[in-house]
PyMOL CGO cylinders between C-alpha atoms (Angstrom):
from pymol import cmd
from pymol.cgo import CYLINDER

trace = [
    CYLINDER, -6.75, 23.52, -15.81, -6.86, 22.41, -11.60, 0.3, 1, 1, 1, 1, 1, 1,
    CYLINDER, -6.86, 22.41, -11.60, -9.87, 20.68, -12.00, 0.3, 1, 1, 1, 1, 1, 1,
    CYLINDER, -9.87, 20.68, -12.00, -8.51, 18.69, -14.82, 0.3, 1, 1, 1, 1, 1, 1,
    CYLINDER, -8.51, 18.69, -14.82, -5.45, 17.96, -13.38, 0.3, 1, 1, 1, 1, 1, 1,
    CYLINDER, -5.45, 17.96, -13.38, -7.18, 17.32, -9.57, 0.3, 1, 1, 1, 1, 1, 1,
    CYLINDER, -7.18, 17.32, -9.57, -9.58, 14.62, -12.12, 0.3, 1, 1, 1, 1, 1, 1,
    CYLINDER, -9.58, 14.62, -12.12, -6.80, 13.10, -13.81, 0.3, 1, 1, 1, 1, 1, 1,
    CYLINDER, -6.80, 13.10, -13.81, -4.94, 12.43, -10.34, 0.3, 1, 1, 1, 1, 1, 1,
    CYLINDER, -4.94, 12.43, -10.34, -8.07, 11.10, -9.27, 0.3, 1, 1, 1, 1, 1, 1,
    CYLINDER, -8.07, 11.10, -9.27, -8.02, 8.81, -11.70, 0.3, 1, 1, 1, 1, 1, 1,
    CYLINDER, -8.02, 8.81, -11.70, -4.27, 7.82, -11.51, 0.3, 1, 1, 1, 1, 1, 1,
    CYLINDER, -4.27, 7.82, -11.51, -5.14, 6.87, -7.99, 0.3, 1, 1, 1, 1, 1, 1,
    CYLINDER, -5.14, 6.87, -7.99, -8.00, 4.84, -8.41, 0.3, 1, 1, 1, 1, 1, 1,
    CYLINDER, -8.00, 4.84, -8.41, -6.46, 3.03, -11.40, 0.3, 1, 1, 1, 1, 1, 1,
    CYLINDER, -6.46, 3.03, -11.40, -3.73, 2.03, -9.16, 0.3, 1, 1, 1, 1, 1, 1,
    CYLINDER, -3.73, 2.03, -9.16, -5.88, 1.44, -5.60, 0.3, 1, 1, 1, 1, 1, 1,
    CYLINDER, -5.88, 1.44, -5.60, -8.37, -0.82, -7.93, 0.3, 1, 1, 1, 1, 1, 1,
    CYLINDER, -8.37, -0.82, -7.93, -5.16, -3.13, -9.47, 0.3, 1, 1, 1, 1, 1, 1,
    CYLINDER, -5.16, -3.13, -9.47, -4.91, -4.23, -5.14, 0.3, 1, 1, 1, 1, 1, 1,
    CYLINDER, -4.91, -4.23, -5.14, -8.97, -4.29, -4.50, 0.3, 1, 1, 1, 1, 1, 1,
    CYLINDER, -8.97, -4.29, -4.50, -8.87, -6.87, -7.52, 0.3, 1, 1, 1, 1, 1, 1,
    CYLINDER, -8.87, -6.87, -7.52, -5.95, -8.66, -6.89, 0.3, 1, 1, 1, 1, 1, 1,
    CYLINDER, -5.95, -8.66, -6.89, -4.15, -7.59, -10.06, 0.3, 1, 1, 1, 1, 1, 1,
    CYLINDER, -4.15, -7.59, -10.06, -0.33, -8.89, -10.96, 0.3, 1, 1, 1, 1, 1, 1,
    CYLINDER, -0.33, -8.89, -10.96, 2.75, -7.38, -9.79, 0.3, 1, 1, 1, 1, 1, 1,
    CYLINDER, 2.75, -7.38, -9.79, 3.46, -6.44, -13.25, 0.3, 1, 1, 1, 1, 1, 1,
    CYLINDER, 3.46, -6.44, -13.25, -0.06, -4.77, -13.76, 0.3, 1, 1, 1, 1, 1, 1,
    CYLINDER, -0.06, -4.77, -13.76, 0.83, -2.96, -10.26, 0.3, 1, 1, 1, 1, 1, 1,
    CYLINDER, 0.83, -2.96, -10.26, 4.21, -1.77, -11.30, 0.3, 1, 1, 1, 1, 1, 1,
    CYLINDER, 4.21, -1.77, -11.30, 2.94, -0.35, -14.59, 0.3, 1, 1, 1, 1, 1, 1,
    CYLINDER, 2.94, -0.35, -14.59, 1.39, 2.62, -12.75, 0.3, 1, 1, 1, 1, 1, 1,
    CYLINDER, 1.39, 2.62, -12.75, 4.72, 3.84, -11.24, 0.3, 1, 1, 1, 1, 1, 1,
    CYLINDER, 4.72, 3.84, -11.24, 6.80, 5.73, -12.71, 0.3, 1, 1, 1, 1, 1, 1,
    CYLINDER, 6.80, 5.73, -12.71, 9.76, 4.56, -14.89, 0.3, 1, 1, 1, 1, 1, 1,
    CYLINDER, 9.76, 4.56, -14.89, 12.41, 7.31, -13.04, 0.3, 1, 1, 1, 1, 1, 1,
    CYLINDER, 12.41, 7.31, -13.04, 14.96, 5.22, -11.14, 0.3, 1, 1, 1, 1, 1, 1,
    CYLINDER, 14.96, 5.22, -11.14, 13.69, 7.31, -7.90, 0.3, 1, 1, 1, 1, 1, 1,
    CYLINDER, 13.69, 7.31, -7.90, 10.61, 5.41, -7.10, 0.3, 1, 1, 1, 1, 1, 1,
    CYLINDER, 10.61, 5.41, -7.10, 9.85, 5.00, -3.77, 0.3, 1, 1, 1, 1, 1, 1,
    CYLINDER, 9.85, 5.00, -3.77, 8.05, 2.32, -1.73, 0.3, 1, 1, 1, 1, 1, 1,
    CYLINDER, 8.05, 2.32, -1.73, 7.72, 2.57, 2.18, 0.3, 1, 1, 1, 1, 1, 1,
    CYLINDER, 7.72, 2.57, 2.18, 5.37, 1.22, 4.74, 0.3, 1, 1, 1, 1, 1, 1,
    CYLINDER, 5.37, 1.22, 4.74, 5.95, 3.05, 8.40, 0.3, 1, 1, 1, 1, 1, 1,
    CYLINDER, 5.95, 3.05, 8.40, 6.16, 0.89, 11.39, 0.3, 1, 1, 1, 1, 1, 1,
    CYLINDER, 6.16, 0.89, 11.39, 9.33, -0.45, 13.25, 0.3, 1, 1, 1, 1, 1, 1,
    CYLINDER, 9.33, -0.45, 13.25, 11.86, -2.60, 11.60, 0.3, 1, 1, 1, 1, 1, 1,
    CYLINDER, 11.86, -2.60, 11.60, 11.70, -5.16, 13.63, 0.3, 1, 1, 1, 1, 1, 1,
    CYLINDER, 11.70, -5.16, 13.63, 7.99, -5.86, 13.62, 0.3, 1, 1, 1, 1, 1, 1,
    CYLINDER, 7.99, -5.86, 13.62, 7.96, -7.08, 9.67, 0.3, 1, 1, 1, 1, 1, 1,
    CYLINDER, 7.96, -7.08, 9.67, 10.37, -7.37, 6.75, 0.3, 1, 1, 1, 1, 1, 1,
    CYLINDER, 10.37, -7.37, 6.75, 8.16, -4.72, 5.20, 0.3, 1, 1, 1, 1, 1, 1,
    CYLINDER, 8.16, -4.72, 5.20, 8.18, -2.01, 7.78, 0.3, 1, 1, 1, 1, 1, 1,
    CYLINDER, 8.18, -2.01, 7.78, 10.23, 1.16, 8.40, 0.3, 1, 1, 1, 1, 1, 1,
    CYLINDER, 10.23, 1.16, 8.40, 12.53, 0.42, 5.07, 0.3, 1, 1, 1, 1, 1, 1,
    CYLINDER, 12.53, 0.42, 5.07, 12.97, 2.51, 1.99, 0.3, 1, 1, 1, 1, 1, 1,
    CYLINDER, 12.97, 2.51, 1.99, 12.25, 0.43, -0.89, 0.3, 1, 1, 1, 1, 1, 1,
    CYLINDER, 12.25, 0.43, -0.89, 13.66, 2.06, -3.55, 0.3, 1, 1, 1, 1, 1, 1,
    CYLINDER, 13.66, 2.06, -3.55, 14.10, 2.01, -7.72, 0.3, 1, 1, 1, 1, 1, 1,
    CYLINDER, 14.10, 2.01, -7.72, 12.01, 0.02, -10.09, 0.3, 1, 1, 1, 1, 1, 1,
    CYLINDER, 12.01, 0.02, -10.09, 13.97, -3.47, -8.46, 0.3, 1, 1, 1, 1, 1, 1,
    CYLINDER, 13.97, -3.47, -8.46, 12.85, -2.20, -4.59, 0.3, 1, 1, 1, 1, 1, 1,
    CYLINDER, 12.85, -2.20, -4.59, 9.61, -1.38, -5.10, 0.3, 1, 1, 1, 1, 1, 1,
    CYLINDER, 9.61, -1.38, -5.10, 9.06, -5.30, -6.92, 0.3, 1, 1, 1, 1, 1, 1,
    CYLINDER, 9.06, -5.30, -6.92, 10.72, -6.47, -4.03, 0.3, 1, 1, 1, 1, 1, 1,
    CYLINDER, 10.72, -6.47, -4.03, 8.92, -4.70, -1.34, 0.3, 1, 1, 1, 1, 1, 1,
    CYLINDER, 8.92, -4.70, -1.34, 5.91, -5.76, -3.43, 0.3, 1, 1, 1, 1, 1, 1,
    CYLINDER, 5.91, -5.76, -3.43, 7.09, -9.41, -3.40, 0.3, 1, 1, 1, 1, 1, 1,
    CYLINDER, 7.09, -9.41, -3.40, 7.76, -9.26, 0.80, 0.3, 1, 1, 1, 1, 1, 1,
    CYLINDER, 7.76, -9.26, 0.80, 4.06, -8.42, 1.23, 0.3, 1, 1, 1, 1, 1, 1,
    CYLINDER, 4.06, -8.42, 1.23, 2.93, -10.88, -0.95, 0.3, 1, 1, 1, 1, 1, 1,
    CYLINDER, 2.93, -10.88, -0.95, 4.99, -13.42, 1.07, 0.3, 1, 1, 1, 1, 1, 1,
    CYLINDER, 4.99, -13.42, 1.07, 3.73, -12.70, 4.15, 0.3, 1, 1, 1, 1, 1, 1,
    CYLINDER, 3.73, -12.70, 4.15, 0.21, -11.55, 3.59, 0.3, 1, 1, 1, 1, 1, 1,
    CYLINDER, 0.21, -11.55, 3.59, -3.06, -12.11, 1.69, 0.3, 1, 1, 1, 1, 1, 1,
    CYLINDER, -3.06, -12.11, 1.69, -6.07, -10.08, 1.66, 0.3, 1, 1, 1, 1, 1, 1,
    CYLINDER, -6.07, -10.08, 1.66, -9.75, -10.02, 0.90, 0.3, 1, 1, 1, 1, 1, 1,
    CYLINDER, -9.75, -10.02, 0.90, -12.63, -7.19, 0.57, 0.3, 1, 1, 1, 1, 1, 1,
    CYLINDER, -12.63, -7.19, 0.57, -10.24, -4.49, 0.09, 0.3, 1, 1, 1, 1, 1, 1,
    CYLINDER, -10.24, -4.49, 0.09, -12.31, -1.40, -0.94, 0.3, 1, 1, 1, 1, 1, 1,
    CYLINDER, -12.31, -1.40, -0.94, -10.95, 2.69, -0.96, 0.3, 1, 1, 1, 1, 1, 1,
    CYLINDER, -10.95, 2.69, -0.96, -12.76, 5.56, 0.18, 0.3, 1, 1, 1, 1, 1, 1,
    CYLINDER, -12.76, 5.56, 0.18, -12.15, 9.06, 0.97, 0.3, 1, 1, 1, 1, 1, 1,
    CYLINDER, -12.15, 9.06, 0.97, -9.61, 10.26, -1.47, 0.3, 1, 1, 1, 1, 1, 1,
    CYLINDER, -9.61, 10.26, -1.47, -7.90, 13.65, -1.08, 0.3, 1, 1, 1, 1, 1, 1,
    CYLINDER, -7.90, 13.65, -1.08, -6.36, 15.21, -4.21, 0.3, 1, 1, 1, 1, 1, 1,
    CYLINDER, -6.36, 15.21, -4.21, -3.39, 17.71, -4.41, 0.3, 1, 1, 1, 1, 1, 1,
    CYLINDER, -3.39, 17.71, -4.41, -3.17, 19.32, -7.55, 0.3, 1, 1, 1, 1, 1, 1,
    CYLINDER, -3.17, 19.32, -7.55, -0.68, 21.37, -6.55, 0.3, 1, 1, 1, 1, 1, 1,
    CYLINDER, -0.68, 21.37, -6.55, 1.67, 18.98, -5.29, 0.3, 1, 1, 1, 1, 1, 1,
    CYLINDER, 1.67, 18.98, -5.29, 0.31, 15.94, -7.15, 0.3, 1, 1, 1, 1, 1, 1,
    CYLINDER, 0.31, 15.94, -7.15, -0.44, 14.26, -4.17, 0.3, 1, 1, 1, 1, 1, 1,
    CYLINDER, -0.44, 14.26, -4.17, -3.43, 12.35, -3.10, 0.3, 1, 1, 1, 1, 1, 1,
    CYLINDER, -3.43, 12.35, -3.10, -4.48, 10.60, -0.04, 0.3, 1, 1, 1, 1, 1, 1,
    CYLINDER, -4.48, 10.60, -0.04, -6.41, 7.36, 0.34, 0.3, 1, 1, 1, 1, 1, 1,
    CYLINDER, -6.41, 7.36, 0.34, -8.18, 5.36, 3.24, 0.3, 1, 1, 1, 1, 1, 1,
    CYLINDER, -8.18, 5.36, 3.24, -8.58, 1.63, 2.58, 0.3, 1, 1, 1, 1, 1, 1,
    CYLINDER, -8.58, 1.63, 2.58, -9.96, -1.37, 4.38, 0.3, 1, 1, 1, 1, 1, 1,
    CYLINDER, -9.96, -1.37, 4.38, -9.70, -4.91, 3.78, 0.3, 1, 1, 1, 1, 1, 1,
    CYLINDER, -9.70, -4.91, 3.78, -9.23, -8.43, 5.92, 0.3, 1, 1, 1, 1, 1, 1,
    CYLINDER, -9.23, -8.43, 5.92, -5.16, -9.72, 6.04, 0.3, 1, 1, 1, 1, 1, 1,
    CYLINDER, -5.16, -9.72, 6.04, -4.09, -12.85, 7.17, 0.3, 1, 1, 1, 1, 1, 1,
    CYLINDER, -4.09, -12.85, 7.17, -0.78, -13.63, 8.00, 0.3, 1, 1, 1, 1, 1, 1,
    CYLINDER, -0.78, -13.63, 8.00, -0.20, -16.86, 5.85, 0.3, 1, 1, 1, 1, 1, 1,
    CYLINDER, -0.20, -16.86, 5.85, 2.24, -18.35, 7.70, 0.3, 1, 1, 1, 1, 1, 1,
    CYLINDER, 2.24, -18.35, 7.70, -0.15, -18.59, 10.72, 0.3, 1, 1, 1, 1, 1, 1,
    CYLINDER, -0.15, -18.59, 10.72, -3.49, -18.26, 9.19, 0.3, 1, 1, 1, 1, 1, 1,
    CYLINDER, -3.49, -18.26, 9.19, -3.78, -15.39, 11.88, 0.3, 1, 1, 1, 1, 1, 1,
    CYLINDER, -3.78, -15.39, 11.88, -6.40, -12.51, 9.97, 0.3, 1, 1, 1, 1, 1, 1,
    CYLINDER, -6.40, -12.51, 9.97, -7.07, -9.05, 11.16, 0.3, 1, 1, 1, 1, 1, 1,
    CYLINDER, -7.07, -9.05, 11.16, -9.65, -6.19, 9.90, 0.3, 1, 1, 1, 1, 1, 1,
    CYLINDER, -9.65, -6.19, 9.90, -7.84, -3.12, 9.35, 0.3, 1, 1, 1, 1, 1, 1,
    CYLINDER, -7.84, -3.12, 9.35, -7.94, 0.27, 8.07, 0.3, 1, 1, 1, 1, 1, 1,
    CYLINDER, -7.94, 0.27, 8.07, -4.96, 1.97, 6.58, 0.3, 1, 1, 1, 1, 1, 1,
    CYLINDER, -4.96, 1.97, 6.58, -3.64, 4.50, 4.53, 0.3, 1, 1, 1, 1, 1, 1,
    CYLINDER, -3.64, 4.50, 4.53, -1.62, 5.16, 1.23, 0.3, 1, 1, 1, 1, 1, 1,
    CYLINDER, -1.62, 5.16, 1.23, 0.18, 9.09, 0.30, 0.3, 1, 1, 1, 1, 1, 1,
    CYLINDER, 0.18, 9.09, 0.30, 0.70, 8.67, -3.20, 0.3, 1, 1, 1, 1, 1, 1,
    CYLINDER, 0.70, 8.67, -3.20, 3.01, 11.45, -5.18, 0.3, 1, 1, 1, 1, 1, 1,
    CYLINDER, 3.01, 11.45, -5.18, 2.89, 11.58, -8.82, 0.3, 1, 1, 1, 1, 1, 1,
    CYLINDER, 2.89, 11.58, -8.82, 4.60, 12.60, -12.28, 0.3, 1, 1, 1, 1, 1, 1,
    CYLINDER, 4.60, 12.60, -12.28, 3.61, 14.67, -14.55, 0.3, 1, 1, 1, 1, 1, 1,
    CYLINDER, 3.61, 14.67, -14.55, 2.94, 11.84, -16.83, 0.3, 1, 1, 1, 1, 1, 1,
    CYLINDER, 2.94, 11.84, -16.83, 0.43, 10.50, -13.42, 0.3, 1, 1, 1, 1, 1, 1,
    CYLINDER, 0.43, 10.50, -13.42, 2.77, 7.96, -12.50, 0.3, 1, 1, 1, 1, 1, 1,
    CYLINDER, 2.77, 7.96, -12.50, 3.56, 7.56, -9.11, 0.3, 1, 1, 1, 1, 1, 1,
    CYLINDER, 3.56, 7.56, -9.11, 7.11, 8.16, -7.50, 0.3, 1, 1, 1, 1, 1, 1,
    CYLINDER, 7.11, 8.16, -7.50, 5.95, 7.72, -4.05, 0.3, 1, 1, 1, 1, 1, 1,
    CYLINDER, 5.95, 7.72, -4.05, 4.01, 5.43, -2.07, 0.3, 1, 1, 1, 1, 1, 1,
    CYLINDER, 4.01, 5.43, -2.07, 3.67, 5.72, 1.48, 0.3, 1, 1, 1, 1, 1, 1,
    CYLINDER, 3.67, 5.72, 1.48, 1.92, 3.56, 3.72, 0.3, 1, 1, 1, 1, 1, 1,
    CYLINDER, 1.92, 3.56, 3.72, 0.07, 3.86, 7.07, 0.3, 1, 1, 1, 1, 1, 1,
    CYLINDER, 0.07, 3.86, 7.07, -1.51, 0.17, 8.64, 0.3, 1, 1, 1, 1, 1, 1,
    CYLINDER, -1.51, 0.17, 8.64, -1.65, -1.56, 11.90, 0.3, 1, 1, 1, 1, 1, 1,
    CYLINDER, -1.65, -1.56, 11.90, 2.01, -2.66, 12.43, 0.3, 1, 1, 1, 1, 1, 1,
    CYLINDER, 2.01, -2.66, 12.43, 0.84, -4.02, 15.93, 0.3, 1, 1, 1, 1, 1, 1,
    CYLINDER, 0.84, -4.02, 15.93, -1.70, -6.71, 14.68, 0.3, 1, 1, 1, 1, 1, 1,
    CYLINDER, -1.70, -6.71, 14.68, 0.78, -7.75, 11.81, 0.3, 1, 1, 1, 1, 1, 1,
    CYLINDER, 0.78, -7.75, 11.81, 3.49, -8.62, 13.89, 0.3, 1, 1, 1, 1, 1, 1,
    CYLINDER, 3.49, -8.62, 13.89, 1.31, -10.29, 16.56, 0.3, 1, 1, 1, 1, 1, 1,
    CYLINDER, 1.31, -10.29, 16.56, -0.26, -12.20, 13.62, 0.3, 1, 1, 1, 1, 1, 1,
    CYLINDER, -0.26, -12.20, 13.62, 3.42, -13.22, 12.51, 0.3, 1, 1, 1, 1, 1, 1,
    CYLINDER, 3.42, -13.22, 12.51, 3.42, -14.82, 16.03, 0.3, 1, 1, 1, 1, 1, 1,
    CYLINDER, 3.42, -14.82, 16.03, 0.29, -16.02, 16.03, 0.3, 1, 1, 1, 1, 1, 1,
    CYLINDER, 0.29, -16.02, 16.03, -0.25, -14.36, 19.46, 0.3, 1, 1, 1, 1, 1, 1,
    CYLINDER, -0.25, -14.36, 19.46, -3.49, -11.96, 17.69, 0.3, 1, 1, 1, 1, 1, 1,
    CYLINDER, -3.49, -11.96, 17.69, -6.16, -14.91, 18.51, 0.3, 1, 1, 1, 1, 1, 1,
    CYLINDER, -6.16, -14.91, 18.51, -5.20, -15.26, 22.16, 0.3, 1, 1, 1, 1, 1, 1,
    CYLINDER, -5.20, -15.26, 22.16, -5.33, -11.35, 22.80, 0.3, 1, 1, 1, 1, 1, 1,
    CYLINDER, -5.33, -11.35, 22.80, -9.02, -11.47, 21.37, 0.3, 1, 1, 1, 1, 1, 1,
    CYLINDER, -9.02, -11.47, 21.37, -9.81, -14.21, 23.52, 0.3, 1, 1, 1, 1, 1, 1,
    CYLINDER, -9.81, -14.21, 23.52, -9.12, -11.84, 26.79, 0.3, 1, 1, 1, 1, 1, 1,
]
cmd.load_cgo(trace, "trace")
């Protein structure tokens, strides 16, 4: 019964990492959280450094709008996942991702690796996404103060 759990969390996970590697709609996004009222969305990093960052986005209506904030500010190409870690136990797994952002507002882009913690239902629906990214290069892309840095 672990290994079919640990396979169908697997799955749950990749489902859900693929609907961002292909650009999928919010709506197709949403539909593989949870429909409990205690959904979480949360990127660490400051406050201060993004709208996005170091907020609880909470509930079906927070997690569209944290979802709607990134899409705002960011855009992304060759995202791919790698490396997940699955526990059964806890219905947890663990994700490294890469992809190219640009900040649209100043064209500023960035390579970056990050990281999701995803906790699921029972029904493999997740309740809790965490992320992990490079706060610094966002918010010096927001300023478009990223190109002058590489120029030193």
């Amino acid at each position: 019964m672990p290994h079919r759990k640990r396979a169908d969390l697997l799955n749950a996970a990749t489902a859900f990492c693929e609907s961002f590697a292909q650009k999928r709609s919010l709506d197709e996004i949403l539909s593989h959280f949870s429909s409990s009222d205690d959904i979480l969305a949360y990127e660490h990093g400051l406050k201060k450094l993004a709208p996005f960052l170091g907020r609880e986005f909470r509930g079906r209506d927070g997690v569209q709008e944290y979802f709607s904030t990134i899409s705002s500010c960011l855009s992304y190409e060759d995202m791919s996942f790698a490396d997940y870690i699955v526990d059964a136990v806890e219905n947890r797994v663990a994700v490294r991702g890469t992809a190219k952002f640009t900040w649209t507002a100043t064209g500023e882009s960035w390579d970056e690796v990050f990281a999701y913690a995803l906790k699921f239902d029972d029904q493999h629906k997740v309740v809790s996404y965490e992320v992990w990214a490079d706060s610094g290069a966002a918010y010096l892309a927001s300023k478009g103060r990223l190109k002058e840095l590489r120029s030193e």
